[in-house]
C-alpha positions in Angstrom: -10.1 -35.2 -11.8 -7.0 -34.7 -9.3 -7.3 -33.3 -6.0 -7.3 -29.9 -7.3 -10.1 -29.5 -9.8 -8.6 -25.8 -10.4 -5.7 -26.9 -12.1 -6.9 -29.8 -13.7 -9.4 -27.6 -15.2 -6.7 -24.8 -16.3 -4.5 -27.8 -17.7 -7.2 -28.9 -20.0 -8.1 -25.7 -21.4 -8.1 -24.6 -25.3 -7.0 -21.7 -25.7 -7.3 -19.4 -28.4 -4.6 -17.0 -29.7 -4.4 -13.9 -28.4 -4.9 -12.2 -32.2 -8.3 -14.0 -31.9 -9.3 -12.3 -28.1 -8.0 -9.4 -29.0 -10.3 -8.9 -32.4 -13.5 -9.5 -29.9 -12.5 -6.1 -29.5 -11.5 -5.1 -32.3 -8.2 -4.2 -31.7 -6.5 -4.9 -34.7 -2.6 -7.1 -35.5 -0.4 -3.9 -35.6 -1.3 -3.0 -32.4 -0.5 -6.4 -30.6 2.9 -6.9 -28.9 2.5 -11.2 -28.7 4.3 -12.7 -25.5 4.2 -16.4 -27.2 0.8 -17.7 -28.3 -2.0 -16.7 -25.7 -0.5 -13.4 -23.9 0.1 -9.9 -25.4 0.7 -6.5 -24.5 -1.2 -3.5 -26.2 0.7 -0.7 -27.6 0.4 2.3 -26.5 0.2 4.0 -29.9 -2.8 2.1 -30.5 -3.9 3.4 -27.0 -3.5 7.2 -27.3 -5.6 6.7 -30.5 -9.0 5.8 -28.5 -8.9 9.4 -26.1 -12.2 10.3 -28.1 -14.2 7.3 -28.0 -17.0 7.1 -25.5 -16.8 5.1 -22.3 -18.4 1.6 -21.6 -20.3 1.2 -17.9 -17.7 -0.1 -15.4 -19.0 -2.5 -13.2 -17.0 -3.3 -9.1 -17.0 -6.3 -8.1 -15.9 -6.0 -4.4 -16.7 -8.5 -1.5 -17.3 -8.9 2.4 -14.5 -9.0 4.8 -12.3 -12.1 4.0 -12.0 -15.2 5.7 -10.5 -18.3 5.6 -13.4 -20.3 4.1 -12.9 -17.9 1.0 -15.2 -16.0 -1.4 -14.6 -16.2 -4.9 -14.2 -11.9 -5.7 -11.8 -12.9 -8.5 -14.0 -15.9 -10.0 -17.1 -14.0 -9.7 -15.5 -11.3 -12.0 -14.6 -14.0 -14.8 -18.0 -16.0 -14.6 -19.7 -12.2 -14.3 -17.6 -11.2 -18.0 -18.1 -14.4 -19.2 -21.7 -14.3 -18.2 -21.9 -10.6 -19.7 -20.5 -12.3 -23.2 -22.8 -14.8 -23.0 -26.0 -12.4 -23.2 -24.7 -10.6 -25.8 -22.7 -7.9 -24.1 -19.2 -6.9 -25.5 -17.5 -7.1 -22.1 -14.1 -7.0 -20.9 -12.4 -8.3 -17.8 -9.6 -5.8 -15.3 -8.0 -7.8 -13.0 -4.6 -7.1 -11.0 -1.8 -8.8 -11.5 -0.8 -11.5 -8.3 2.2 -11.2 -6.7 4.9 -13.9 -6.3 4.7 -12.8 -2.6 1.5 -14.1 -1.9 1.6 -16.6 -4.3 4.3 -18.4 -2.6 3.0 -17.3 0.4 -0.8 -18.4 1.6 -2.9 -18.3 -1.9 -0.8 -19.9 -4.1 -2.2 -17.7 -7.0 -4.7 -16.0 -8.1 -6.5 -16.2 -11.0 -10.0 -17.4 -10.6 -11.0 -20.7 -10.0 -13.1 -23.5 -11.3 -14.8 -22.8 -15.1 -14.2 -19.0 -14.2 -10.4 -18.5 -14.5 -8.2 -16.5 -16.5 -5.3 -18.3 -18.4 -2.4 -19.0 -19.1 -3.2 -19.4 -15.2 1.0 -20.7 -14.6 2.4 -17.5 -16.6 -0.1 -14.9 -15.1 1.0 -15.9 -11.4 4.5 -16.3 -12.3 7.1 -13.9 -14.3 4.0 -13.4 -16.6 5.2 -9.9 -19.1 7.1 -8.9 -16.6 5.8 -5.8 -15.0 7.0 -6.3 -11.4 10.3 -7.1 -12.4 10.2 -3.7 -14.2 8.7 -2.1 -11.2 10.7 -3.7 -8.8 13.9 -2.6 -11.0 12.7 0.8 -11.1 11.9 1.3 -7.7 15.6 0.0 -6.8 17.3 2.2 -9.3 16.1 5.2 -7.3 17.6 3.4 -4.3 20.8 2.8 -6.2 20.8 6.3 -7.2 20.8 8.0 -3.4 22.8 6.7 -1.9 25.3 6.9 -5.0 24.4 10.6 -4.7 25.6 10.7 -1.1 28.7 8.8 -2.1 30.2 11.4 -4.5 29.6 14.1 -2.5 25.8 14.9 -1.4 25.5 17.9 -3.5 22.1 18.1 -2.8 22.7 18.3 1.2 20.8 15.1 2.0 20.1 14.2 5.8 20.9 10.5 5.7 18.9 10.0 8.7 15.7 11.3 6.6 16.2 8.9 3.6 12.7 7.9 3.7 12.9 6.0 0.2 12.5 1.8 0.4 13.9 -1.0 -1.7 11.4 -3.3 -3.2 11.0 -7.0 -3.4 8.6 -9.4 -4.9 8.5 -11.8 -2.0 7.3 -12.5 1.8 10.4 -11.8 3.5 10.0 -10.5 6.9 14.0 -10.7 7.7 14.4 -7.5 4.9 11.6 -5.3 6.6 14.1 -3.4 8.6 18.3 -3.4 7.9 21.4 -1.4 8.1 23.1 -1.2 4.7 26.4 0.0 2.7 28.5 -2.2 5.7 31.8 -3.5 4.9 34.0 0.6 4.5 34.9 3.2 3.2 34.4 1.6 -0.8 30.6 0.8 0.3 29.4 4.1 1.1 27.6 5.4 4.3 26.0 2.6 7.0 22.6 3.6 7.3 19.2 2.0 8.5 17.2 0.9 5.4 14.1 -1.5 4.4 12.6 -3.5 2.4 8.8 -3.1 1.2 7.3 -5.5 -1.0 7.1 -4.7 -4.4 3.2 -4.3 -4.4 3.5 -2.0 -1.9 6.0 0.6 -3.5 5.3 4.0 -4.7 6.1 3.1 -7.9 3.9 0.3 -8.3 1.1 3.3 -7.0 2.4 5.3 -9.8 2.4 2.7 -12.6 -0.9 1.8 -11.9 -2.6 5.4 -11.7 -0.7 7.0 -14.8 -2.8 7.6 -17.7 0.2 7.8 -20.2 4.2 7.8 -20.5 4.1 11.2 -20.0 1.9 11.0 -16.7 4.0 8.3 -16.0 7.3 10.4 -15.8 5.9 13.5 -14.2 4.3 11.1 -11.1 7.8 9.8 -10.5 9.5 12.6 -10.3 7.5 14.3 -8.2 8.4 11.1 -5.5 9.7 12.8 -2.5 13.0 10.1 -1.3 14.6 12.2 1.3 14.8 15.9 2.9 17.6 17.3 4.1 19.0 18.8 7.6 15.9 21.6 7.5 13.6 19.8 6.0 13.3 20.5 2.4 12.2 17.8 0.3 14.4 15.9 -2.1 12.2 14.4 -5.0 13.6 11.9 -7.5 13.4 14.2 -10.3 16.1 16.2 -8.1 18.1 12.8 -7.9 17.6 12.7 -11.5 16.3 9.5 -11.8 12.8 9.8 -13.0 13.6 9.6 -16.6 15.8 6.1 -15.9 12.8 4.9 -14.1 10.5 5.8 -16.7 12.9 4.2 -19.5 12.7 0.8 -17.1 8.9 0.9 -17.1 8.1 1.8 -20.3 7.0 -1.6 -22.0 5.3 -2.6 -18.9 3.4 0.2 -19.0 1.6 -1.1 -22.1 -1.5 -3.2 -20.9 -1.3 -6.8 -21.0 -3.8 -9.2 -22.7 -5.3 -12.9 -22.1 -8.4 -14.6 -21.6 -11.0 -16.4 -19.7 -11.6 -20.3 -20.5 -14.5 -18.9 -22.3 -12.2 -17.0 -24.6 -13.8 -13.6 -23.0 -10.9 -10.5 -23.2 -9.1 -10.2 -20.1 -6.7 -6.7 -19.5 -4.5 -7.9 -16.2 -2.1 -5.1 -15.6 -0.8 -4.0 -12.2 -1.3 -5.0 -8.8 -1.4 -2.6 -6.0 -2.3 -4.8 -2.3 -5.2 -3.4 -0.9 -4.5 -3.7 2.7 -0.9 -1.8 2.6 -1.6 0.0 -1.1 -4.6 1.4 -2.9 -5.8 -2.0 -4.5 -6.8 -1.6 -8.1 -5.5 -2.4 -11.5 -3.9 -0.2 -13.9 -5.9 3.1 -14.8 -4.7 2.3 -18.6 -5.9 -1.2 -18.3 -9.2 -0.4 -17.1 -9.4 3.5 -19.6 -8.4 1.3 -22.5 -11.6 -1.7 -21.6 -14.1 1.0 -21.7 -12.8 2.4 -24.8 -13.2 -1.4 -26.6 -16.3 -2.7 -24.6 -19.8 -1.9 -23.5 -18.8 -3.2 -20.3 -15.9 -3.1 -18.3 -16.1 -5.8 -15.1 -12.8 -4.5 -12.7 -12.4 -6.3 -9.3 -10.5 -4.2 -6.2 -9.0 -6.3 -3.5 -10.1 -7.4 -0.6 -13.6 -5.6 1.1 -15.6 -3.0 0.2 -14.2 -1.1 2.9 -10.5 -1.6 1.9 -10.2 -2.2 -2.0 -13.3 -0.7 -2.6 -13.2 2.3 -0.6 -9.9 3.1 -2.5 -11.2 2.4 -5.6 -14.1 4.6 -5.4 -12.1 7.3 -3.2 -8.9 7.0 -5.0 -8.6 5.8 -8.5 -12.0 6.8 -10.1 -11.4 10.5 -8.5 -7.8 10.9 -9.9 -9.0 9.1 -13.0 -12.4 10.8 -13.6 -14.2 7.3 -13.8 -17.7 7.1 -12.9 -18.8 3.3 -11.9 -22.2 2.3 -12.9 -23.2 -1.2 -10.5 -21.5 -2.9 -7.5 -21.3 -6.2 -7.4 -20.4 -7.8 -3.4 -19.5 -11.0 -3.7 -20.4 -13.3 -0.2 -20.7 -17.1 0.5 -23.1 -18.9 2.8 -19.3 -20.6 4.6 -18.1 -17.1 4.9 -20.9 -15.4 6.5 -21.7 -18.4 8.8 -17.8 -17.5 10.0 -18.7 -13.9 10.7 -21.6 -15.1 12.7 -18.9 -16.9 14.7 -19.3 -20.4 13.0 -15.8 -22.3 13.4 -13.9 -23.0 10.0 -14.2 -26.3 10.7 -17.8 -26.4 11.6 -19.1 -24.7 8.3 -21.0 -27.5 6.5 -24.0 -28.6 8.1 -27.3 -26.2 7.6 -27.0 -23.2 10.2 -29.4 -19.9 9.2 -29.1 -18.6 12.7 -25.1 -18.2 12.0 -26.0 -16.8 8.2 -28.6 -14.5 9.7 -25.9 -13.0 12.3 -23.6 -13.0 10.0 -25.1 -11.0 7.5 -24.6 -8.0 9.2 -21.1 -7.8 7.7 -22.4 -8.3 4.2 -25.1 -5.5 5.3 -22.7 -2.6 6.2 -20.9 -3.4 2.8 -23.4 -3.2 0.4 -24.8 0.1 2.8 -21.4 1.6 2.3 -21.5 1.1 -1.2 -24.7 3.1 -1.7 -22.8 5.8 0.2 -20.8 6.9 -2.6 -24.0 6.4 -5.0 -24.2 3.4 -6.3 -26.8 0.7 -6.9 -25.4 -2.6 -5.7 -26.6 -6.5 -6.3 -25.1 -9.4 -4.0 -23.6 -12.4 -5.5 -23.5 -15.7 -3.7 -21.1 -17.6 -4.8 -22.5 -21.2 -4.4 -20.8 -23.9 -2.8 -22.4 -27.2 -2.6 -23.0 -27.3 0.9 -25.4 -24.5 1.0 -29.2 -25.2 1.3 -32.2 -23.3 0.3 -33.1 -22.2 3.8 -29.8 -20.2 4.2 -29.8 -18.7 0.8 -33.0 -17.4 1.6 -32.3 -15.7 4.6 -29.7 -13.5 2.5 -32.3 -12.9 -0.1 -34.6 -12.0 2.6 -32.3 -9.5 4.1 -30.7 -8.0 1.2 -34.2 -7.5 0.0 -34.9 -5.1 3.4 -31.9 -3.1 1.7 -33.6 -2.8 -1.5 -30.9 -4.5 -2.9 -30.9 -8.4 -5.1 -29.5 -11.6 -4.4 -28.5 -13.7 -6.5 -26.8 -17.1 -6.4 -24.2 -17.6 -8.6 -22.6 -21.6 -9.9 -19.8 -19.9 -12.1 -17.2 -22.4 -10.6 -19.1 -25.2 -11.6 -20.8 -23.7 -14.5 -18.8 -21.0 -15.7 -20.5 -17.6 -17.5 -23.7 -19.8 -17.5 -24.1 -20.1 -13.9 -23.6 -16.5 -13.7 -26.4 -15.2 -16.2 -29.0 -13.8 -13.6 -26.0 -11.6 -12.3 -25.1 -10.8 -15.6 -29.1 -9.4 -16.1 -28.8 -7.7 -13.0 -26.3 -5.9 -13.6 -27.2 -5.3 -17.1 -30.6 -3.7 -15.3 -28.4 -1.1 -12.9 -26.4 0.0 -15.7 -29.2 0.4 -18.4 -31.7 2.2 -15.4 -29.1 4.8 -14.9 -29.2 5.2 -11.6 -25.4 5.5 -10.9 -24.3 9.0 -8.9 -21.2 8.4 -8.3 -19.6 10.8 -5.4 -16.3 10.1 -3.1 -17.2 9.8 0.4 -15.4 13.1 1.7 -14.0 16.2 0.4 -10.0 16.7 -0.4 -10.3 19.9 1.2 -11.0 18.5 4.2 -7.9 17.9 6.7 -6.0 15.0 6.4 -6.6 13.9 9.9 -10.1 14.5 8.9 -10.4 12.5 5.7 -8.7 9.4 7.9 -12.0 10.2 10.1 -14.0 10.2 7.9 -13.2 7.0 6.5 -12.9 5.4 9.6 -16.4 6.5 11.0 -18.3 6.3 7.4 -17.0 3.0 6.0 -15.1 1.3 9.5 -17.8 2.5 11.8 -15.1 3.7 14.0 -15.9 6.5 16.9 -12.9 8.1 16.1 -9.1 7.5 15.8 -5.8 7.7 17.7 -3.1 10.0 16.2 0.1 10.1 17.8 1.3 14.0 18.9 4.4 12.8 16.0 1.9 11.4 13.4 -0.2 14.8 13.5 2.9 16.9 13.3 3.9 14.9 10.3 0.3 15.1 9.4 0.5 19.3 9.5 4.1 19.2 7.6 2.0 17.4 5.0 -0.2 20.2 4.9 2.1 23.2 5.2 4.2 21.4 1.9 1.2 21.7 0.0 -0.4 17.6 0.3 -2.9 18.6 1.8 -5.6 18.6 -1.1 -5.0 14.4 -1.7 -7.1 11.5 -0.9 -5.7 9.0 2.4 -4.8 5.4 1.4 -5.5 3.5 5.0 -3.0 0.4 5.8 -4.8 -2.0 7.7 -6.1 -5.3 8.0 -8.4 -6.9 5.9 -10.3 -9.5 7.6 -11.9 -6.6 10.1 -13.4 -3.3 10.3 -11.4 -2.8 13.2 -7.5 -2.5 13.7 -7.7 -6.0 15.1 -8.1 -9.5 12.4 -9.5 -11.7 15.1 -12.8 -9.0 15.5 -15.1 -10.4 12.6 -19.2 -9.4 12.1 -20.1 -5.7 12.2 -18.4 -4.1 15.0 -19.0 -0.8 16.4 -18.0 1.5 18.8 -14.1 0.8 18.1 -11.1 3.5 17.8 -8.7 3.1 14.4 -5.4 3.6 15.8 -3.0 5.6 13.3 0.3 4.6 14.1 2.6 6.1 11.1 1.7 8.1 8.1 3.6 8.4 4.8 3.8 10.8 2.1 3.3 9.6 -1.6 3.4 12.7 -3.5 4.2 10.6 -7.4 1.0 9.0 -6.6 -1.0 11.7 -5.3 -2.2 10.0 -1.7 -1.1 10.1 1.9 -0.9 6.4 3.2 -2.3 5.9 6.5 -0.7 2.7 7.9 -3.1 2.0 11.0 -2.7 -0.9 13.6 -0.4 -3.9 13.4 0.0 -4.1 10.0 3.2 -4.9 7.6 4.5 -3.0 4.3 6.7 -6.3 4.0 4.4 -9.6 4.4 6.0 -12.6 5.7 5.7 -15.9 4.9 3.3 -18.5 6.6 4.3 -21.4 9.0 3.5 -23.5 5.7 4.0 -21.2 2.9 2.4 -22.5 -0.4 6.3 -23.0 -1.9 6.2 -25.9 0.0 4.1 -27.4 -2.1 4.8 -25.9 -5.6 6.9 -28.2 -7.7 7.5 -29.7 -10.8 6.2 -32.7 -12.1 7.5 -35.8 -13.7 5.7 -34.2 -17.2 7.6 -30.6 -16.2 4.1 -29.6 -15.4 4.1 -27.1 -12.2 1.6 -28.8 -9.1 0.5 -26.9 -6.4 0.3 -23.2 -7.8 -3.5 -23.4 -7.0 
């Protein structure tokens, strides 16, 4: 075994083709769309044909607030699926796609790890089908298309100092965040400030990712508002004309994509909205077209419960009428002796006091969950360094909640290590006890539905909005947005505004410092504390260490 046991792992796997995943689900050759041996898209003729069909359970699997000694949300999903499999459950996989941004950035992918992964683990973290390139094309097309408007005469009256549409990028890359473009005369157009978002974070990924068809698709982008002019009237991009180019680019990607877990369980990773500057999920169609094929559908939302998961619950399954039946938060011993103030460094010798304290964050999580109605069951994702005693103390306290714990060796072990999950779960969805509810009202205010958020789920006392943020809040409103969910922007690793406060804090004000209209995907973003639309890289990015080998095989990806 090398260094990194993920790879080695991923290298040595034997994959089926993708005509044999795909008949697990019975989705037959004429509706597969290969991309070489083990990847596929589905079409989406074969899709539109399953409207009728009844709907599988849909499982969450969510997690604590992150840290640096990890916690395995993505390879608890695959060992949960394979596990699923295993006891004789049809079960399908949603998972987002990664970004190059991060991937090149701090992970260095993301596709599971140990004998949970999805593969072909290179292709999915790379170019994979394709989909961001589409999106990022799409997104830059309307760009293209504005300022090209402006150039031959701004028939539409345009304020050039309200464009408020972004170009897009795949990549950390801090120095694009904030530019002045068209420079160099007269033949160039109109200098202007501009930015750069990355791709993950555009509208259009939003869009892509809540459509429920081509049609959907096309509607949502048009109604993308890019611009207003000198008194304030919105210019959308069907008014640029663009929405039907865009939906031209993004029409294969649209169509879900197709792999597998080393176990050879379906896969459907499609989309891949950031949860801490987007809404977090994976495609609607991925995860509409997984409960039309399986019993169970296993989807994974980035980040927390408070960030992927609030937006999944608040967000996707409103617009999309989905109604989750189990949460799943996945913790670690390491990462909950951080939150109880343990040193990253420090993590491997036996401390229960520093699991007991930091439980607390685990705690509000799985209470949070139960909020919108649903049952929940913890999954421990074992490392090797954890001893009985501290496992117990998390069983102990979950049990106060009414809720399991259960410790999970799907790294090691793959879907077998992840069985008593599996039959936990498999006991939440068959007991029915599932009523699903959003945690506030869209007629509420907007101001209001931040609040909410921010004292139910961040256990905030209130929040700070700007005199300029609530005007822009009320204009909002008075345009009609004010009957759509809030999408906060903020950090992950805290319930707070600020990364370095970790645990279960209280008492703290969520500071909204700019908010931003996405009318295509049908959500105001609030963008709250110190927090970036354009990532950048690391001191030591991961690219540093991603190369090719002497065989052509690529190191360092993990």
């Amino acid at each position: 075994m090398s260094v990194n046991p993920d790879l080695e792992i991923a290298r040595a796997a034997k994959m089926r083709p993708i005509g044999e995943i795909a008949a697990t689900l019975n989705i037959p050759d004429s509706a597969i769309e290969p991309y070489g041996k083990y990847k596929a898209k589905i079409g989406l003729d074969f899709v539109s044909t399953l409207e009728d069909r009844p709907d599988g359970a849909l499982v969450l699997v969510t997690g604590i607030s992150p840290t640096p000694a990890g916690e395995g949300k993505t390879t608890t999903t695959v060992g949960l699926g394979d596990a699923l499999n295993r006891i004789g459950k049809r079960a399908a996989i949603c998972l987002r796609e990664p970004s190059l941004g991060p991937s090149f950035g701090m992970k260095g992918g993301a596709a599971g790890g140990g004998y949970a992964q999805v593969v072909p683990m290179d292709q999915i973290n790379l170019h994979f089908t394709g989909d961001f390139h589409a999106i990022t094309s799409a997104n830059n097309l309307l760009a293209a298309m504005i300022d090209n408007h402006i150039y031959w005469g701004n028939a539409l009256g345009i304020d050039e100092r309200r464009i408020s549409w972004r170009r897009c990028l795949d990549m950390n890359d801090r120095a694009l965040r904030s530019i002045v473009g068209s420079l160099g005369g007269v033949a160039n157009g109109f200098p202007r400030e501009d930015g750069f978002d990355i791709t993950v974070a555009s509208e259009v990924m939003a869009v892509f990712c809540l459509a429920r068809n081509l049609e959907d698709l096309q509607e949502r982008l048009g109604r993308m508002i890019v611009a207003q002019t000198r008194d304030g009237k919105n210019i959308t991009a069907r008014d640029i004309k663009a929405d039907g180019a865009m939906s031209v680019l993004l029409k294969d990607a649209l169509a879900p994509n197709l792999v597998q877990t080393l176990e050879g369980s379906p896969a459907f990773v499609h989309g891949g909205p950031f949860a801490n500057i987007a809404h977090g999920c994976n495609s609607v169609m991925a995860t509409r077209l997984g409960l039309k094929l399986a019993d169970v559908v296993v989807t994974e939302a980035g980040f927390g419960a408070d960030l992927g998961g609030e937006k999944f619950l608040d967000i996707k399954c409103r617009q999309a009428g989905l109604k989750p039946s189990c949460a799943v938060v996945v913790a670690t011993v390491r990462a909950l002796k951080m939150h109880g103030g343990i040193a990253r460094n420090a993590l491997g010798p036996e401390n229960v006091e520093a699991v007991k304290k930091g439980i607390a964050n685990l705690a509000r999580h799985v209470e949070n969950l139960q909020k919108f109605g649903l049952p929940v069951v913890v999954g421990v994702n074992h490392f090797t360094s954890d001893t009985a005693a501290e496992f117990e103390a998390i069983r102990a306290a979950m049990a106060a909640q009414g809720v399991e714990a259960i410790s999970c060796t799907h790294w090691a072990d793959g879907g077998a290590g992840a069985e008593a999950l599996a039959h936990a779960v498999v006991k939440r969805i068959d007991s029915k006890e599932a009523a699903y509810k959003p945690l506030y009202s869209l007629d509420l205010k907007l101001a209001d539905k931040i609040k909410a958020i921010a004292q139910g789920i961040y256990r905030a006392d209130g929040i700070s909005v700007p005199d300029a943020v609530a005007r822009r809040l009320k204009a909002f409103e008075d345009a009609g947005f004010g009957n759509v969910p809030v999408c906060i922007a903020k950090t992950q690793y805290s319930y707070t505004s600020d990364p370095t406060i970790m645990g279960a804090p209280t008492g703290h004000t969520l500071p909204v410092r700019e908010v931003r209209l996405s009318a295509g995907a049908g959500f105001v973003v609030a963008v709250c504390g110190d927090i970036m639309t354009m990532p950048g890289l690391p001191r030591v990015p991961a690219a540093e260490s991603i190369m090719l080998n002497a065989e052509g095989e690529i190191e360092g990806l993990f």
